[in-house]
C-alpha positions as CSV (number, residue, x, y, z in Angstrom):
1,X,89.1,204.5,165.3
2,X,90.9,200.9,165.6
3,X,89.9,198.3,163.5
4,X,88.1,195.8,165.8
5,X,88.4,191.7,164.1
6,X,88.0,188.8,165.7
7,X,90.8,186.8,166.8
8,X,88.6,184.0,168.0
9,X,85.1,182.4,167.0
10,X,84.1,182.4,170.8
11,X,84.3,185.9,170.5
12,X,81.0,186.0,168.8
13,X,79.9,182.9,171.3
14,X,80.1,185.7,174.1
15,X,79.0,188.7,171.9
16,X,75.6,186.5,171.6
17,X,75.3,185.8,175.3
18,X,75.7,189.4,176.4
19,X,73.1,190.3,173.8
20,X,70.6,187.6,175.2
21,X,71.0,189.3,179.0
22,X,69.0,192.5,177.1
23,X,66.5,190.9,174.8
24,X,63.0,191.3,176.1
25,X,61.1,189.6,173.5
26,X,61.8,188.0,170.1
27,X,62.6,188.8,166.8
28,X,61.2,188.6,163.8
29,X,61.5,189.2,160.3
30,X,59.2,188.0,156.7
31,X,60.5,185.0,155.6
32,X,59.0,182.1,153.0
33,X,56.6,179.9,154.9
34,X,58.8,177.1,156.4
35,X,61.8,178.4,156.4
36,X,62.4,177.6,160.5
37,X,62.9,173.8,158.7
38,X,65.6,174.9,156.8
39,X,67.3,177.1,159.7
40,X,70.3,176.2,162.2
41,X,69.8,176.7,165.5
42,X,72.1,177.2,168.6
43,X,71.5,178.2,172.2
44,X,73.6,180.6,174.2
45,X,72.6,180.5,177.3
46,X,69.2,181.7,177.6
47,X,69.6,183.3,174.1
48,X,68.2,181.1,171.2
49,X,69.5,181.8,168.0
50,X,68.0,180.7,164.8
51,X,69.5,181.3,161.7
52,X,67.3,180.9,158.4
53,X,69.3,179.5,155.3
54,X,71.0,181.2,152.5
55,X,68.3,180.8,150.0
56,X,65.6,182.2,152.7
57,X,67.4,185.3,153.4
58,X,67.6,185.8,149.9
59,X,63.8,185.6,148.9
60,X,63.1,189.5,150.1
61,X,65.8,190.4,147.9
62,X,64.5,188.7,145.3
63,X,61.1,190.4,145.8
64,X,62.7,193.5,145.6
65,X,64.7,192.6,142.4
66,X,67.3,196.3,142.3
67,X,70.0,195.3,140.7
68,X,72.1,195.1,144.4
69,X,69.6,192.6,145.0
70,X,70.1,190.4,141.3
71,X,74.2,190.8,142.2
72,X,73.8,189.0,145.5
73,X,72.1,186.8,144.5
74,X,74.6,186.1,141.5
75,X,77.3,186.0,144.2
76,X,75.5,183.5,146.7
77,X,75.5,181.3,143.5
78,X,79.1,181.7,142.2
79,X,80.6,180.4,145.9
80,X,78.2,178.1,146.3
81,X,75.6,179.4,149.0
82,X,73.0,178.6,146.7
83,X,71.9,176.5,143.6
């Protein structure tokens, strides 16, 4: 099978509007309790796309606490994702 990159950030631009032509309904995941004020948001066409911060999407990880989990974690902190 080819390897498929992307040549072009608008390549994801469009990706996310032909997705939004077959969502129905939203959706969600458990995140901490405010985390939507830490999020970035953009709109592609009808499609909104919220995406919660590094240190939100970590916080089921950390729950979890495997050892994939702790390394991630270690990681988001070594480039800088995270304090």
């Amino acid at each position: 099978m080819p390897r498929r990159e992307l040549k072009d950030p608008r390549q994801v631009a469009d990706w996310l509007a032909e997705l939004s032509r077959q969502l129905n309904q939203p959706v969600l995941r458990e995140l901490p309790s405010n985390w939507e004020a830490r999020a970035s948001s953009m709109s592609y066409g009808p499609l909104n796309v919220t995406v919660p911060s590094p240190i939100d999407l970590l916080a089921p990880k950390l729950r979890r606490n495997e050892p994939r989990d702790r390394a991630h974690n270690a990681w988001a902190k070594r480039i800088g994702l995270i304090d």
